[in-house]
N, C-alpha and C positions, 0 to 999 in steps of 0.2 A: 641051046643058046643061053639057056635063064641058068643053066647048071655051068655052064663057061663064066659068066661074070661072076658066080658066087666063089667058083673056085680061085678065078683071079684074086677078088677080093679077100678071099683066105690068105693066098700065096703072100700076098700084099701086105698081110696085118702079119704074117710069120715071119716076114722077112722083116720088115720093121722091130718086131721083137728082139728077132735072132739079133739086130742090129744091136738094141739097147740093152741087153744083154752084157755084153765083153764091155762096154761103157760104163756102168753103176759097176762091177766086179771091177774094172782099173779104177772108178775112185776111193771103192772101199780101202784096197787094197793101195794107193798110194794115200793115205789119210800118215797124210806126217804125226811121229810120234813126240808130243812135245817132254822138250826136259824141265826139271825143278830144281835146284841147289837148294838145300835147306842148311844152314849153320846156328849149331846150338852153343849154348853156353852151360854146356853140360857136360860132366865123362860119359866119356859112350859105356860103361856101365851102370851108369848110375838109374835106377827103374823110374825117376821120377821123368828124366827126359825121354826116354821112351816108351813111359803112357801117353805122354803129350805125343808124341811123334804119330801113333798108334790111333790116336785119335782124329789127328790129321788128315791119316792114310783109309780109315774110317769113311769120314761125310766125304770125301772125294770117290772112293769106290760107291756111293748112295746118289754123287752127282753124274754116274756116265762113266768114271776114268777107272784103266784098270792098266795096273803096273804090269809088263812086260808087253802091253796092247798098244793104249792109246799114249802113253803116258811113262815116263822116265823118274823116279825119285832118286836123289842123291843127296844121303844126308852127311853131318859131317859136324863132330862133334871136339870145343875145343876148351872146353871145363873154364878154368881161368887165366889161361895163357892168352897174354894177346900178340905177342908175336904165334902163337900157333895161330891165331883168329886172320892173321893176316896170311899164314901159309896155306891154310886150308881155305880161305877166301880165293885166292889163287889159283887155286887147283879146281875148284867148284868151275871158276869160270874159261878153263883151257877146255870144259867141255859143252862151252856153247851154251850154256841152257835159256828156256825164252824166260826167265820167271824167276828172283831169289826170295826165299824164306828168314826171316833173322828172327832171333828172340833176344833181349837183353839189349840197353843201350848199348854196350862196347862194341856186340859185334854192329849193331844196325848202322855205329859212327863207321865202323872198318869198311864195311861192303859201302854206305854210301857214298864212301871216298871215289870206290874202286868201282862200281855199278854206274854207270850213266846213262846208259842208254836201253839198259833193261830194265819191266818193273819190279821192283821193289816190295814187300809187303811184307812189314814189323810184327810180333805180337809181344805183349806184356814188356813194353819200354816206359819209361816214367817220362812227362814233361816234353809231348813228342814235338812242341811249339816251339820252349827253349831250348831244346834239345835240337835244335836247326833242320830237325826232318824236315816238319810240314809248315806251310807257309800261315795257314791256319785249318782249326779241329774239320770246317763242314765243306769247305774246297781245297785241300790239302798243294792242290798244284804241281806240275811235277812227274815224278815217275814212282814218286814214293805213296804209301800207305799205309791205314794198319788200325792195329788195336792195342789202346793204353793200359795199363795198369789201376794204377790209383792217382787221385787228386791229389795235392798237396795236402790237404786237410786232414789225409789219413793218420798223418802225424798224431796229431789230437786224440784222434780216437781210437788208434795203436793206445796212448796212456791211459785214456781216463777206463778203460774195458780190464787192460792189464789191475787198474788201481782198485774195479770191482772184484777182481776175482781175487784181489792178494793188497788187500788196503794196510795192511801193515807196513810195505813198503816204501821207504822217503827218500830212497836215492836209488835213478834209473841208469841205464847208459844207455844209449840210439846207436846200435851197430852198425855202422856206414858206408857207404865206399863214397871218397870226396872226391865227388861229382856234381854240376851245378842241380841235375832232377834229384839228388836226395838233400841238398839243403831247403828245399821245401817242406819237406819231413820233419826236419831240424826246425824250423822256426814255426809249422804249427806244434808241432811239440813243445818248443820251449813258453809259447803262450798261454798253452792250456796250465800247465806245471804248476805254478803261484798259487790257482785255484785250489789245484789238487794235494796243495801242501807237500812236492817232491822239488828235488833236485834234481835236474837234468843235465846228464855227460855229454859229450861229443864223444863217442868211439869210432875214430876214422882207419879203418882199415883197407890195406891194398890184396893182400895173400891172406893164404892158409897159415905163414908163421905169424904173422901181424896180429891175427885174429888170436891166435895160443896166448899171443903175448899181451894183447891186450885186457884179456877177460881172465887172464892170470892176476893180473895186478887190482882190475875191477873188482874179482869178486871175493877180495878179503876184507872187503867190510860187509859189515851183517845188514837186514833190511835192504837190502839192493834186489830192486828187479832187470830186466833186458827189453827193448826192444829193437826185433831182427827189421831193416829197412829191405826192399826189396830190389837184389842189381846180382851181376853176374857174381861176384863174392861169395855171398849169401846162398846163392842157387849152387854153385859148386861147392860151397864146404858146407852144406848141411848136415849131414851127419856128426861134423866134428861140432857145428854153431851146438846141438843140440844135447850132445857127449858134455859139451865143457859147462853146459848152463847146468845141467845133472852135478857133476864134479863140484859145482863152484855153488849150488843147492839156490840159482839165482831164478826165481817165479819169471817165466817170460813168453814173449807175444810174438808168433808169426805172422807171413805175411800171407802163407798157404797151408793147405791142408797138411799135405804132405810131413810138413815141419812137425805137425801136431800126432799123427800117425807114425810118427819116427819115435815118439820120445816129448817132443817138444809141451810143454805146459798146457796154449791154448793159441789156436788161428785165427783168422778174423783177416777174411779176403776171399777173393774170387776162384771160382772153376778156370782154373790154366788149361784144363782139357776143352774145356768149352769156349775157350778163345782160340784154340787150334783148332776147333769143327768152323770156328764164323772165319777163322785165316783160310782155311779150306773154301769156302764159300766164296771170298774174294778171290782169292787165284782160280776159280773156276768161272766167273764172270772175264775176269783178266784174257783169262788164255781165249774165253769166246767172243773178245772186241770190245770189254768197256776199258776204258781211261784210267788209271790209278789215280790222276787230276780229279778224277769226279766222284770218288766212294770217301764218302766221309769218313774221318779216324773214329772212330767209336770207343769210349769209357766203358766199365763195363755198368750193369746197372742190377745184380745182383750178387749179394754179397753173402757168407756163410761165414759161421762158427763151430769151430773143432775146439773141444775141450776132453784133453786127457785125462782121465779121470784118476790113473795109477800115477802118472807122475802127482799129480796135486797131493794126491793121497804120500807121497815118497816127501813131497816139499811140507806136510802139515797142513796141508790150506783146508780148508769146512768150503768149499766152494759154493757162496752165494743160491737159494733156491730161484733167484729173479734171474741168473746169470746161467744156469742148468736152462731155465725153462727156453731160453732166447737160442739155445746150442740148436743146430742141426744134424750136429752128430755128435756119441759121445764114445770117446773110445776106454773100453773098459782096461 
């Protein structure tokens, strides 16, 4: 009798098993696989956007997701074309996805034309307040999100860092694309200047011929330095911004590392890779139930110097021992 109820109560807890069993294997196994549209403002060749991508695809595989698992990436790269920005926006979203990626104010204005009901999540945009994303920095509202760039005041400190490393300079140009987030750029620039005893240009450029042409005509005068502002322009024709400042012997300032690693004089701005590991971060709260309304836009709050040490050495410059010592990195 006492081996009959124990057997039942076996059969009992086997059968229950057996039961929950085929239940956890059908939820594993219909675990919907969410998608991403990511659009860059990059050529899909070009290494500097697909370290950033790389890095993205990085802290999401560290958060749980794995591409061809849980998880769909679709990137989609559209340099400086904005009618491409708007074809391949299009294309991004005839596949459904729950989630878009932007980097660069252009594309982030394109998608948030065309995104209204999916969330949204920016990285390295200028001015995302006036720039009509977010409603404001700590409740942004909405569907949108993300992570800024630089303050307007970087202007300033774009010149007076250029005017340590290359104080013989009296006449700048502010390489721009004319947009209302880089006229902040422009006006702390042009305050600080008086001080600094320069003259400060306007170079508003829209393309890759604009930019030829413009720092063609910049830089036949002597004593001229550059400063690169940071928007889709600048991130697509970096290699040529940094070819012509060479060519044209003009001492000048990035807005990333990258610039300075190409060729470029001296950087002075943030890790872009390390705004695509905290974008990663957000889209992996996103995808598991928080609000894009509720994650603050985030500045960033760490900032780096790249100083090339061979171009300086091509341009003449004795680069400053207080300006070496501030560097974080120096490229030989």
């Amino acid at each position: 009798m006492r081996f009959d109820v124990k057997r039942r109560e076996f059969m009992g807890l086997l059968g229950s098993t057996a039961v929950a069993w085929p239940v956890a294997s059908f939820a594993q196994s219909a675990e919907r696989t969410r998608r991403i549209g990511v659009l860059m403002a990059y050529a899909e060749d070009d290494p500097n956007g697909q370290i950033q991508i790389e890095a993205f695809r990085q802290r999401l595989r560290k958060l749980g997701w794995s591409e061809g698992g849980n998880i769909t990436i679709d990137v989609r790269y559209a340099k400086d074309d904005v009618a491409r920005v708007r074809e391949l926006a299009a294309d991004l979203l005839q596949h459904r996805p729950d989630l878009m990626v932007s980097n660069s104010n252009l594309v982030t204005t394109v998608l948030q034309t065309e995104v209204r009901s999916i969330p949204l999540v920016f990285i390295s945009v200028s001015d995302p307040v006036g720039s009509g994303f977010v409603k404001e920095l700590a409740r942004p509202g909405g569907m949108i999100t993300g992570f800024a760039n630089f303050q307007p005041s970087m202007g300033s400190k774009w010149l007076e860092k250029l005017h340590e490393i290359a104080p013989q300079v009296e006449r700048v140009g502010l390489l721009l694309h004319p947009e209302p987030p880089n006229f902040g750029y422009l006006r702390s620039a042009q305050e600080a200047a008086p001080s600094l005893k320069v003259r400060l240009i306007d170079l508003k450029v829209h393309d890759r011929s604009e930019i030829e042409s413009a720092l063609a005509d910049f830089g036949g005068e002597g004593r001229s330095g550059l400063i690169v502002a940071p928007n889709f322009v600048s991130f697509a024709n970096s290699e040529l911004i940094v070819t012509l400042a060479a060519r044209y012997r003009l001492p000048s300032i990035y807005p990333f590392a990258f610039f300075a690693k190409e060729g470029g004089l001296i950087s002075y701005g943030f890790d872009e890779r390390d705004q695509f590991r905290q974008g990663a971060v957000y889209v992996d709260k996103i995808l598991k139930g928080a609000k894009p309304a509720d994650l603050p836009v985030q500045y960033p709050t760490k900032f780096e110097i790249v100083i090339n040490l061979k171009t300086a050495k091509e341009l003449g410059l004795d680069v400053p021992l207080q300006v070496l010592q501030l560097a974080d990195d120096l490229v030989e």
